[in-house]
MIKEZA-845454 format. One line per 8 residues: number of its first residue (from 1); for each residue x, y, z of N, C-alpha, C, O. Coordinates in Angstrom, 1 decimal, padded with zeros to 4 digits, m for minus. Layout:
N
NUM	X/Y/Z/X/Y/Z/X/Y/Z/X/Y/Z; ...
***
This chain:
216
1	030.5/011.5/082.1/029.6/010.5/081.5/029.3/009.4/082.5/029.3/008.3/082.1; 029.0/009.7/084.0/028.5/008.8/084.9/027.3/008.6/085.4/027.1/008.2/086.5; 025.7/009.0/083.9/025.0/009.1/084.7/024.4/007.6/084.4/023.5/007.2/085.2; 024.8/006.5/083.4/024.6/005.4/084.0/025.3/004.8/085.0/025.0/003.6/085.1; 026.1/005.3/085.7/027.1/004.4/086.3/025.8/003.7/087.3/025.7/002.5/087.1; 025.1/004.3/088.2/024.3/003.7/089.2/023.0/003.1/088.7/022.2/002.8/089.5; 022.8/002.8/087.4/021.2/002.8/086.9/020.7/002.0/087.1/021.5/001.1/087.3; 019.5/001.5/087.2/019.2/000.4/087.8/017.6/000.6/087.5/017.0/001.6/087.2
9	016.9/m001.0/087.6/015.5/m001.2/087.5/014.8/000.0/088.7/013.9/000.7/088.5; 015.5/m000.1/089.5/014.8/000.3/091.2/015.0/002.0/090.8/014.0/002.7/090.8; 016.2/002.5/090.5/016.2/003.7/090.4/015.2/004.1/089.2/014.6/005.1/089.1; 015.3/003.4/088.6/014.6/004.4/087.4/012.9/004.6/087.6/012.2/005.5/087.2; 012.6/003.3/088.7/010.9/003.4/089.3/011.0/004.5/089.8/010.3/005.5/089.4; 012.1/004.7/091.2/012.5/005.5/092.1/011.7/006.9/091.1/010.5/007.2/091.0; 013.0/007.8/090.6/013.1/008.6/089.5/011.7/009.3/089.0/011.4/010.5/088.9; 010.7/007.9/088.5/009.5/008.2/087.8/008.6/008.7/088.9/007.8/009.6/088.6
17	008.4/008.0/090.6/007.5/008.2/091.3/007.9/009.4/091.9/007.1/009.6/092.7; 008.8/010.2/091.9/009.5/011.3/092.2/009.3/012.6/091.3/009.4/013.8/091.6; 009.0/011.9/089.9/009.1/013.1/088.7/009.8/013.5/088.3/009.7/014.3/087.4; 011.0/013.0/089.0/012.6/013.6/088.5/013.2/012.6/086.9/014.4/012.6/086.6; 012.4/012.1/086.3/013.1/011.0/085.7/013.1/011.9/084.0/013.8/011.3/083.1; 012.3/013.2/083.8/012.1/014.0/082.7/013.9/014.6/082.8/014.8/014.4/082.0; 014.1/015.5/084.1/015.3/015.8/084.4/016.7/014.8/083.8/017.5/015.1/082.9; 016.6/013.7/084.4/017.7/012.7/084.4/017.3/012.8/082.9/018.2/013.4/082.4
25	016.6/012.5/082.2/016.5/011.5/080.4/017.3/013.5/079.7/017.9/013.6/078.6; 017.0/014.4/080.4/017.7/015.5/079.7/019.2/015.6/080.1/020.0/016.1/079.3; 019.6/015.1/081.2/021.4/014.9/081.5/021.8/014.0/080.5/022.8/014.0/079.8; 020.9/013.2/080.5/021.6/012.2/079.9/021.8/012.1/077.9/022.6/011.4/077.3; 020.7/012.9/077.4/020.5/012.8/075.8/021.9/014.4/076.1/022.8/014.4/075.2; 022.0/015.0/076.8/023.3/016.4/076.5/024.7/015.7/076.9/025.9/016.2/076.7; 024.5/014.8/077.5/026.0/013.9/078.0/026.3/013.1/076.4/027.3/013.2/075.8; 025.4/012.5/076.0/025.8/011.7/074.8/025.2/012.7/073.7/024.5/012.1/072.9
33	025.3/013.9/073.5/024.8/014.3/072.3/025.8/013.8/071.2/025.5/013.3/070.1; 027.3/014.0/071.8/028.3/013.8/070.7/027.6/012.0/069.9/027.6/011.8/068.7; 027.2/011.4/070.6/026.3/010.2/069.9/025.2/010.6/068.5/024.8/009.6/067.8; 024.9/011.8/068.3/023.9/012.1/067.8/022.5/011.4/067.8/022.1/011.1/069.0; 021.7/011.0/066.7/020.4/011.0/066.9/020.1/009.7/067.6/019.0/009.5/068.0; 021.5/008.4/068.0/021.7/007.5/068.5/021.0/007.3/070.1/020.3/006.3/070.4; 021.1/008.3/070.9/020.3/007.7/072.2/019.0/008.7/072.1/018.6/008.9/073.3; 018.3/009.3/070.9/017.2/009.5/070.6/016.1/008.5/070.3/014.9/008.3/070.7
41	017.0/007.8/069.4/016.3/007.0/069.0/016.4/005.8/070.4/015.5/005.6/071.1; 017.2/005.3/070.6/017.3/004.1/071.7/016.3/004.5/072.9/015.6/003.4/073.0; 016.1/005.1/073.4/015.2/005.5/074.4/014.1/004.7/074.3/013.8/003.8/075.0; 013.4/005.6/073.0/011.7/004.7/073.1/012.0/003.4/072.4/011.0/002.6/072.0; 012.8/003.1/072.3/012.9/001.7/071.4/012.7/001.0/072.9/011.6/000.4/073.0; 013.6/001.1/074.0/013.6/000.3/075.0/011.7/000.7/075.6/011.1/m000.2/076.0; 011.3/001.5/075.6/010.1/001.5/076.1/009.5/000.3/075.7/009.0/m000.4/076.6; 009.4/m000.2/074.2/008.4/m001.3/073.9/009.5/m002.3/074.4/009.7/m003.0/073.3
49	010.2/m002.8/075.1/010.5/m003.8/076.2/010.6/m003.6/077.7/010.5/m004.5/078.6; 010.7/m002.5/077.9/010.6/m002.6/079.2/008.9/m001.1/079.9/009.0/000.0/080.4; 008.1/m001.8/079.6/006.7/m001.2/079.5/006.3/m000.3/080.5/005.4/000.5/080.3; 007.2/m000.4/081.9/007.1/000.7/083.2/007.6/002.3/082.5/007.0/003.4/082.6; 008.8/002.1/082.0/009.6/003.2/081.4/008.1/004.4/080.7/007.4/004.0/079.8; 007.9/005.5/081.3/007.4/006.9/080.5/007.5/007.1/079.1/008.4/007.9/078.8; 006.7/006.5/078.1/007.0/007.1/076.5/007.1/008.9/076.7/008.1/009.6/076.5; 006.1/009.1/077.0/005.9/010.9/077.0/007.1/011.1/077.2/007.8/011.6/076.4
57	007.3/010.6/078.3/008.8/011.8/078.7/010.0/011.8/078.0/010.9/012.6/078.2; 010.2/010.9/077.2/011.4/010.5/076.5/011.1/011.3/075.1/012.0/012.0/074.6; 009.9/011.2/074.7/009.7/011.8/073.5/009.2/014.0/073.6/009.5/015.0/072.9; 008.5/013.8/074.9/009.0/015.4/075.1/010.4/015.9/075.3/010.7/017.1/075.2; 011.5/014.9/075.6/012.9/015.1/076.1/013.2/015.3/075.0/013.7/016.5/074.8; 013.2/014.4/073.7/013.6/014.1/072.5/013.1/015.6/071.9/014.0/016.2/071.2; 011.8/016.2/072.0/011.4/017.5/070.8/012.7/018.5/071.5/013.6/019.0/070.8; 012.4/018.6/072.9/013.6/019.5/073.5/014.5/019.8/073.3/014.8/021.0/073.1
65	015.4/018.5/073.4/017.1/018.2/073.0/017.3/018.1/071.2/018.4/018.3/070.8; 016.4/017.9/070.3/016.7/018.0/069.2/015.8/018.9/068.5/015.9/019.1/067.3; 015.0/019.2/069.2/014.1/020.8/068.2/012.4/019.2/067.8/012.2/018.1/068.3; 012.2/019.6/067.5/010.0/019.5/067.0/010.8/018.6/066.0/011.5/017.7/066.6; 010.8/018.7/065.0/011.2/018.1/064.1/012.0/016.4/064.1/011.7/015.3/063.9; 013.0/016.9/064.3/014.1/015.9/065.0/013.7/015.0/065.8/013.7/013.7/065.5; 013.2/015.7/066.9/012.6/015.4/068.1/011.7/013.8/067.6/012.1/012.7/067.8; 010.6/014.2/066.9/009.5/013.3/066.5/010.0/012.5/065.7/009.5/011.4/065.9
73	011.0/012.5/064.9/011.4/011.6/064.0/011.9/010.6/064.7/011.4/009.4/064.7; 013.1/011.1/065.6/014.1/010.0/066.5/012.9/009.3/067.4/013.1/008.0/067.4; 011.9/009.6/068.1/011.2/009.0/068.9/010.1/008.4/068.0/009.3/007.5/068.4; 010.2/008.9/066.8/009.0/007.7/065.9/009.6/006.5/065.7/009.1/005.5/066.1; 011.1/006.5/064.9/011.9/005.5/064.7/011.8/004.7/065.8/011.2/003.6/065.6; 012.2/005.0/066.8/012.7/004.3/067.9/011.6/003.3/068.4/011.8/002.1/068.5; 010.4/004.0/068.8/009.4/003.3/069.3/008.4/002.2/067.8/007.7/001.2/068.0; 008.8/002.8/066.6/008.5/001.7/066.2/009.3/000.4/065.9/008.8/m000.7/065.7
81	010.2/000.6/065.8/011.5/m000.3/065.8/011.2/m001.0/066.9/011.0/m002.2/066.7; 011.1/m000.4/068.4/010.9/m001.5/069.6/010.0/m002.3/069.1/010.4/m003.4/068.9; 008.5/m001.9/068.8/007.4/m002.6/068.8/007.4/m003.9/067.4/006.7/m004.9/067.2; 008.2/m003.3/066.6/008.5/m004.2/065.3/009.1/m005.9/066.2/008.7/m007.1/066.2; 010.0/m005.3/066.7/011.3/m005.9/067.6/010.2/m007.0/068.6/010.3/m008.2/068.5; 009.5/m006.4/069.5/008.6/m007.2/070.2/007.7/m008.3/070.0/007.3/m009.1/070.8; 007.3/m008.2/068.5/006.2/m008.2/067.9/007.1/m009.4/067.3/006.5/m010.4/067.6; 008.1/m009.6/066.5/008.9/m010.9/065.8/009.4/m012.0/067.1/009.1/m013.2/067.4
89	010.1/m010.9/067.6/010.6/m012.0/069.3/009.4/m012.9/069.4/009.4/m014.1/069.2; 008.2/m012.2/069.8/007.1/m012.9/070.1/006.3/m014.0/069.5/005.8/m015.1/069.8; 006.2/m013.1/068.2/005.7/m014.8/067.3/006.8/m015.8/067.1/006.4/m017.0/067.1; 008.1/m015.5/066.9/009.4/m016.6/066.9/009.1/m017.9/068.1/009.2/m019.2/068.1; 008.4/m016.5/069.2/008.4/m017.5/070.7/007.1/m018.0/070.6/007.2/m019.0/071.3; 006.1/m017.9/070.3/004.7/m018.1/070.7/004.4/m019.2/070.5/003.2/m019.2/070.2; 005.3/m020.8/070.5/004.6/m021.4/071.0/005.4/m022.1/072.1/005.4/m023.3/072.4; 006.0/m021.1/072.6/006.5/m021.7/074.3/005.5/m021.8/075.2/004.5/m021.1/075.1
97	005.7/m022.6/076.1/004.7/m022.7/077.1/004.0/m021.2/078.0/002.9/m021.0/078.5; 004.9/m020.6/077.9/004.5/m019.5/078.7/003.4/m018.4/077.7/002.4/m017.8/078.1; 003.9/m018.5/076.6/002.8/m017.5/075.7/001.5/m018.7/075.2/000.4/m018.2/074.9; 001.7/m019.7/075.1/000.6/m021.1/075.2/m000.5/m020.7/076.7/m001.7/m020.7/076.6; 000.2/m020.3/077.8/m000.5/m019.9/079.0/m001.6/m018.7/078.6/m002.8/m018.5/078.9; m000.5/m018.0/078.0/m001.6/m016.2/077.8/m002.5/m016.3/077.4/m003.6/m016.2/077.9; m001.8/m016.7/075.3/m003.1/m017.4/074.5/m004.5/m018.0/074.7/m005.7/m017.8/074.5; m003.9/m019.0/075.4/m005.4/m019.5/076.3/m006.5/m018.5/077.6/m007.7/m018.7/077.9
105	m005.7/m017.6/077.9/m006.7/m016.5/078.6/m007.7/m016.1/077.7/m007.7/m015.7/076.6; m009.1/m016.1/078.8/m009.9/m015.8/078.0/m010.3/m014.2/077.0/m010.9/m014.0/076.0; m009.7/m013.6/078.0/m009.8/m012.2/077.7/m008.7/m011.8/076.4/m009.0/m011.1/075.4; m007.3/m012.6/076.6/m006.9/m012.2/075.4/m007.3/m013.4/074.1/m007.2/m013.2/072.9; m007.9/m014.4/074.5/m008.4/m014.6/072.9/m009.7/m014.0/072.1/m009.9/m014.2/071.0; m010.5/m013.2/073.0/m011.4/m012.1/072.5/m010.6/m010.9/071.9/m011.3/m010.2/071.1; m009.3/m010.5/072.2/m008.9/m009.0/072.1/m008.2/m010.0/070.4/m008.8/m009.8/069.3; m007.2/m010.8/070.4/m007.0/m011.6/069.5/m007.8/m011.5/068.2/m007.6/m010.9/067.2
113	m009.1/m012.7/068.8/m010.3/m012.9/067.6/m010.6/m011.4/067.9/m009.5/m011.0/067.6; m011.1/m010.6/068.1/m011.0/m008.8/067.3/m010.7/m008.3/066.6/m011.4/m007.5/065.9; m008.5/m008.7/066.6/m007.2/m008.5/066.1/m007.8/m009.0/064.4/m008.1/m008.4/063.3; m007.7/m010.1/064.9/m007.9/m011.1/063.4/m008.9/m010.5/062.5/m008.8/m010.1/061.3; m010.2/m010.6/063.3/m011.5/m010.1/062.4/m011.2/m008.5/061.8/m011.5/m008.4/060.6; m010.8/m007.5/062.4/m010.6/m006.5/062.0/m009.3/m005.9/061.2/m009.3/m005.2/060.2; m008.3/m006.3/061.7/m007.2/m006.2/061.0/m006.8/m005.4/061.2/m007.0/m005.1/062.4; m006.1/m004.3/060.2/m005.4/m003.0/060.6/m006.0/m002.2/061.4/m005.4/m001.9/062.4
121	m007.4/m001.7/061.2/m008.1/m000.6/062.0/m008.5/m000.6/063.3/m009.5/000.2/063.4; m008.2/m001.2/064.4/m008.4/m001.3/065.5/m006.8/m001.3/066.4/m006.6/m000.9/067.5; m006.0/m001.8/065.7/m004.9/m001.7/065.5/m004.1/m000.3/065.8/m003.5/000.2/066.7; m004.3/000.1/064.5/m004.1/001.4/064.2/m004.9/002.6/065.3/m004.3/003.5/065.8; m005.8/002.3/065.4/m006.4/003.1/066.8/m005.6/003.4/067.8/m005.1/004.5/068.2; m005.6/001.7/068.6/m004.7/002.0/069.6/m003.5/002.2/069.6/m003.2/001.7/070.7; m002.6/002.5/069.1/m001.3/002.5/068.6/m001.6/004.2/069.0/m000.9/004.8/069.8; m002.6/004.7/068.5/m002.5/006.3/068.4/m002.3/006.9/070.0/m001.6/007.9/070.3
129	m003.0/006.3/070.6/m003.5/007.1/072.4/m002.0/006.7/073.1/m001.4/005.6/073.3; m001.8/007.8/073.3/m000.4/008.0/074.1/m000.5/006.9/075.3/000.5/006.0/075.4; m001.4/006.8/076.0/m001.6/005.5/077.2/m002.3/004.7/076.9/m003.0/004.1/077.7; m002.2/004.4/075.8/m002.6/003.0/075.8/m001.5/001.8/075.7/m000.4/001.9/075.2; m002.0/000.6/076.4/m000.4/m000.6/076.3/000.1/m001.0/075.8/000.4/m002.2/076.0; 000.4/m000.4/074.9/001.5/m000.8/074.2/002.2/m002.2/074.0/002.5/m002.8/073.0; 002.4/m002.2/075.3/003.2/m003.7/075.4/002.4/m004.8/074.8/002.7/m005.7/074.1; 001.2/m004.4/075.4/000.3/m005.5/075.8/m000.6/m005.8/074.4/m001.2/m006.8/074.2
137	m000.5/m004.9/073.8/m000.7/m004.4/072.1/000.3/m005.3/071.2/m000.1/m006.0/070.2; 001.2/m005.3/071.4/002.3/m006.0/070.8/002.5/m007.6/071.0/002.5/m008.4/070.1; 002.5/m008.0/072.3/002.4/m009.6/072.4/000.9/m009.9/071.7/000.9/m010.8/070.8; m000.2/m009.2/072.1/m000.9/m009.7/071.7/m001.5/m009.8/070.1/m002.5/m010.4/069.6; m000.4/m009.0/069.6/m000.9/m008.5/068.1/m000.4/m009.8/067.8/m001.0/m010.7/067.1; 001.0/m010.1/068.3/002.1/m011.2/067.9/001.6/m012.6/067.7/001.6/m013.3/066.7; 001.0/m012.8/069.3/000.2/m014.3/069.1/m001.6/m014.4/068.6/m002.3/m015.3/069.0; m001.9/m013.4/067.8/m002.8/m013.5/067.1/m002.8/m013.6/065.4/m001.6/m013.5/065.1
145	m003.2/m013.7/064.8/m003.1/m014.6/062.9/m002.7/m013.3/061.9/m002.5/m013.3/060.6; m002.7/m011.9/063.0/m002.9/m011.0/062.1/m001.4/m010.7/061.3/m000.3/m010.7/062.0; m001.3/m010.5/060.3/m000.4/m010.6/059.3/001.1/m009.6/060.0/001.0/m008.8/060.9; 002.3/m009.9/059.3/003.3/m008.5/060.0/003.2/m007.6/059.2/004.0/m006.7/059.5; 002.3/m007.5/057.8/002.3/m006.4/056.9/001.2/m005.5/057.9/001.3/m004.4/058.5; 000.6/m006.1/057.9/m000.9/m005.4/058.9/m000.5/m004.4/059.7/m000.8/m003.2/059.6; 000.6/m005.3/061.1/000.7/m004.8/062.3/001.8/m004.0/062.0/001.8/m003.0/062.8; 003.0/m004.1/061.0/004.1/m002.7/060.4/003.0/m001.8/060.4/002.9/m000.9/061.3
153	002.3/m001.8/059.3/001.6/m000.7/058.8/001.5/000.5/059.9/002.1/001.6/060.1; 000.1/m000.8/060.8/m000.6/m000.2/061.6/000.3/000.6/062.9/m000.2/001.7/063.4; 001.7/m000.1/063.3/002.6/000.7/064.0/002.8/002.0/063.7/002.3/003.0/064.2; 003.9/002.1/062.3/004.5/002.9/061.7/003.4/004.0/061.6/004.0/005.1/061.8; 001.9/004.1/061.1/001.2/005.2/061.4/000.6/005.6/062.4/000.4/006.8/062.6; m000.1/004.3/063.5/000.1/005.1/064.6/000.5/005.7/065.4/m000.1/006.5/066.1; 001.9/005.1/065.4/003.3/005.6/066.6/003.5/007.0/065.4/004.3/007.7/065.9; 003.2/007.3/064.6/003.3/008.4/064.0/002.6/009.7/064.5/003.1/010.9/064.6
161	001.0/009.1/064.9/000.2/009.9/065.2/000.1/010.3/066.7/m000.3/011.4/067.2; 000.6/009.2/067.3/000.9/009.2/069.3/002.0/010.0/069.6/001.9/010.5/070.7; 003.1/010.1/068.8/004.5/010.6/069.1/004.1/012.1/068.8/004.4/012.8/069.8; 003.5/012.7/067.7/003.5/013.2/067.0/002.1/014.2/068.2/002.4/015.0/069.1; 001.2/013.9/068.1/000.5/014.6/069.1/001.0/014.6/070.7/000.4/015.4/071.4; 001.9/014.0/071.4/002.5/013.8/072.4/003.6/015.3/072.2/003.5/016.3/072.9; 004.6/015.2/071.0/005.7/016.5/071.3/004.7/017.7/070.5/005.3/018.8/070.2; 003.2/017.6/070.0/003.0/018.5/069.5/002.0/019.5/070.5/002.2/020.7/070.5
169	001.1/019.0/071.2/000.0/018.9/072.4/001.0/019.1/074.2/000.7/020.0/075.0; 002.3/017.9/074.5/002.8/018.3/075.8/001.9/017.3/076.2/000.8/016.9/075.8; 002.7/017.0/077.2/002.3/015.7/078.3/001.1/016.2/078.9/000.3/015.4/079.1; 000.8/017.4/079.2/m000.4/017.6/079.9/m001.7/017.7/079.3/m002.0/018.6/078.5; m002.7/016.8/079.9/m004.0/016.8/079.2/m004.6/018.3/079.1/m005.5/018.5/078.3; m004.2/019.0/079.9/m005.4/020.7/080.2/m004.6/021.2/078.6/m004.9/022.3/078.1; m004.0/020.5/078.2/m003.0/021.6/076.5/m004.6/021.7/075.4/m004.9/022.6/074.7; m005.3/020.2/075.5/m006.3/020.0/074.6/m007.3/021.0/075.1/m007.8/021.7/074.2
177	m007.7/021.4/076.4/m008.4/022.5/076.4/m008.1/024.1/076.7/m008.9/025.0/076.9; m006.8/024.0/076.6/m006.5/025.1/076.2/m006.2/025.9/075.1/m006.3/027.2/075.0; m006.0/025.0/074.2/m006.0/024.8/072.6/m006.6/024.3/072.3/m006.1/023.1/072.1; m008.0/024.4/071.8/m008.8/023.9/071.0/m008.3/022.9/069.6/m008.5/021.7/069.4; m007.6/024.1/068.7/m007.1/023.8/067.4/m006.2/022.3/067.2/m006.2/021.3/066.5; m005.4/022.9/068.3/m004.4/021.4/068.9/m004.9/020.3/068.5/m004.4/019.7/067.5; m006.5/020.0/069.5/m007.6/018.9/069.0/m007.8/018.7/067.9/m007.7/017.5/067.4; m008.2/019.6/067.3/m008.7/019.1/065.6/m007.5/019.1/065.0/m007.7/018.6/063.9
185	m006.2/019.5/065.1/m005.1/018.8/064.7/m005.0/017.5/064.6/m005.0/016.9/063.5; m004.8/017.2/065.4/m004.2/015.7/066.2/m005.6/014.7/065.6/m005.3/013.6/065.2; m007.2/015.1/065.7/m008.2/014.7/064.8/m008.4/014.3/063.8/m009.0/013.2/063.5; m007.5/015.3/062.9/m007.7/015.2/061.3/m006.2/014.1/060.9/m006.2/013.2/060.1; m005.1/014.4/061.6/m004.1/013.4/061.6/m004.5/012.3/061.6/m003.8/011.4/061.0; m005.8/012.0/062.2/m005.8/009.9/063.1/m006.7/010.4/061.7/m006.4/009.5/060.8; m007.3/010.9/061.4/m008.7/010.3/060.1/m007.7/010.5/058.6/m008.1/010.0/057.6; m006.7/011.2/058.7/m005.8/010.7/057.5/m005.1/010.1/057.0/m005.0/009.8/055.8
193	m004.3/009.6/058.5/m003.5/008.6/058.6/m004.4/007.0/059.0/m003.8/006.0/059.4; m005.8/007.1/058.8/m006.5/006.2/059.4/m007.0/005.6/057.8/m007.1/004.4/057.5; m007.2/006.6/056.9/m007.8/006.6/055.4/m006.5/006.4/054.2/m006.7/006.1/053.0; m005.4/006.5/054.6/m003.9/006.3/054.5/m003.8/004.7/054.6/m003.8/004.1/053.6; m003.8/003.9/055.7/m003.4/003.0/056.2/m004.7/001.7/055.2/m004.4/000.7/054.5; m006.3/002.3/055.7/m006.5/001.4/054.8/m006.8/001.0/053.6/m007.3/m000.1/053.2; m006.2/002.3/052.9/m006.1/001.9/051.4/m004.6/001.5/051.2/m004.3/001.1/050.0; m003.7/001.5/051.9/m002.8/000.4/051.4/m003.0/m001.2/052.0/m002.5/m002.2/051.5
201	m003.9/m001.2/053.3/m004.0/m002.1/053.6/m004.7/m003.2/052.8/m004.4/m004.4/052.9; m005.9/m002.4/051.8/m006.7/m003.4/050.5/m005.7/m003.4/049.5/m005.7/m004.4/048.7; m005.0/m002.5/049.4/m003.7/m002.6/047.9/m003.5/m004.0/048.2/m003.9/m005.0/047.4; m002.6/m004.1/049.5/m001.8/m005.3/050.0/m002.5/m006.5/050.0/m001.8/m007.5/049.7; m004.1/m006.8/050.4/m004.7/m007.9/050.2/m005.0/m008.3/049.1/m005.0/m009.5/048.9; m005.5/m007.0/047.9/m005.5/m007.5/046.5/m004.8/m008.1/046.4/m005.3/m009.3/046.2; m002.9/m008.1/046.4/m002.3/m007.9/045.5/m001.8/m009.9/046.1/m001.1/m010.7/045.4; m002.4/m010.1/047.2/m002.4/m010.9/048.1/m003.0/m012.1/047.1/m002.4/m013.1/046.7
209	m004.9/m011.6/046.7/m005.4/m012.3/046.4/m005.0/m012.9/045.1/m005.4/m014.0/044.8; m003.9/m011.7/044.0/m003.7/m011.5/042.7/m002.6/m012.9/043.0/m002.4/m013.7/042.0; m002.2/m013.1/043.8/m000.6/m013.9/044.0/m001.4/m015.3/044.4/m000.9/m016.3/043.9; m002.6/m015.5/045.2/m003.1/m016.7/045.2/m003.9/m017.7/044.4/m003.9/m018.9/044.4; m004.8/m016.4/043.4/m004.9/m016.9/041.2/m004.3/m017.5/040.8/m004.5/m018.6/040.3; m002.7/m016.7/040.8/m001.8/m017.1/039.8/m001.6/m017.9/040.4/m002.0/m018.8/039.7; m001.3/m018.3/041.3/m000.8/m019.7/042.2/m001.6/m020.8/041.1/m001.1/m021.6/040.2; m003.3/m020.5/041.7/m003.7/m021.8/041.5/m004.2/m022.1/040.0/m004.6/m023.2/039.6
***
């Protein structure tokens, strides 16, 4: 069990510009299997903090080493838990000087006022596309007004739909035109789980508005 002994920021870039880093994440989930679904899930959790790290590859490693099934579950947990995780850190922190610096960019208070005006469904979009930033998705969901029921929601079904077409499709884009069907798979998933999301999303504001009546 030495394959963290040397790990490092540098190696793990090293690793990824090399292509060898799919290899190493499979030494390493059969070195700690006796761990069970434990460094399945940890994997993509660390992706939503350290944003360089390959989702695909952790989550194709994950269908591998624990079967389709398994596979998707541990890398859904995991990567929504990071982004849950990112997303509280961030508003806890947001109004330190350094996220006061971001906020004020002009670019992210347009993606923000978007955030806000639209709510779950733009959200939930990008959450779905395997490359999209994630990171950058999450601070910014954080220091914008939109609610944490909103941005749970919108996580938990799109990292549903990204994980989920990622170990079902394969890292490689030629799979969608090789497989037609694949496509309207992964299609009908984002417009189910898209018609899913915002009918609990209006449940939750009724029930919102039902609780601000009685208030007053």
């Amino acid at each position: 069990m030495d394959s963290l002994q040397y790990l490092n920021i540098d190696s793990i870039k090293e690793m990824i510009e090399d292509d060898t880093f799919k290899e190493y994440v499979m030494q390493l989930l059969k070195e700690y299997e006796q761990l069970g679904p434990l460094p399945g899930i940890l994997l993509p959790l660390l992706e939503a903090m350290l944003p360089f790290l390959p989702l695909f590859v952790f989550v194709i490693a994950n269908s591998m080493a624990y079967g389709l099934l398994k596979g998707f579950l541990f890398s859904w947990i995991g990567a929504s838990l990071g982004a849950i995780v990112v997303f509280r850190i961030v508003r806890r922190l947001g109004q330190q000087r350094f996220f006061n610096f971001v906020r004020k960019h002009q670019q992210v208070q347009r993606v923000m006022t978007w955030l806000e005006r639209h709510g779950f469904g733009p959200l939930f979009l990008l959450m779905c596309f395997p490359f999209s930033p994630s990171a950058v998705i999450n601070v910014v969901g954080a220091l914008s007004k939109v609610s944490f029921q909103q941005f749970m929601l919108a996580v938990l079904l799109g990292k549903a739909v990204m994980i989920f077409t990622i170990a079902y499709v394969g890292h490689s884009i030629t799979e969608f035109a090789k497989h037609p069907m694949k496509t309207v798979v992964v299609g009908v998933c984002i417009s189910v789980f898209w018609l899913v999301g915002k009918f609990i999303e209006r449940r939750l504001q009724q029930k919102t508005m039902e609780k601000e009546g009685t208030g007053d």
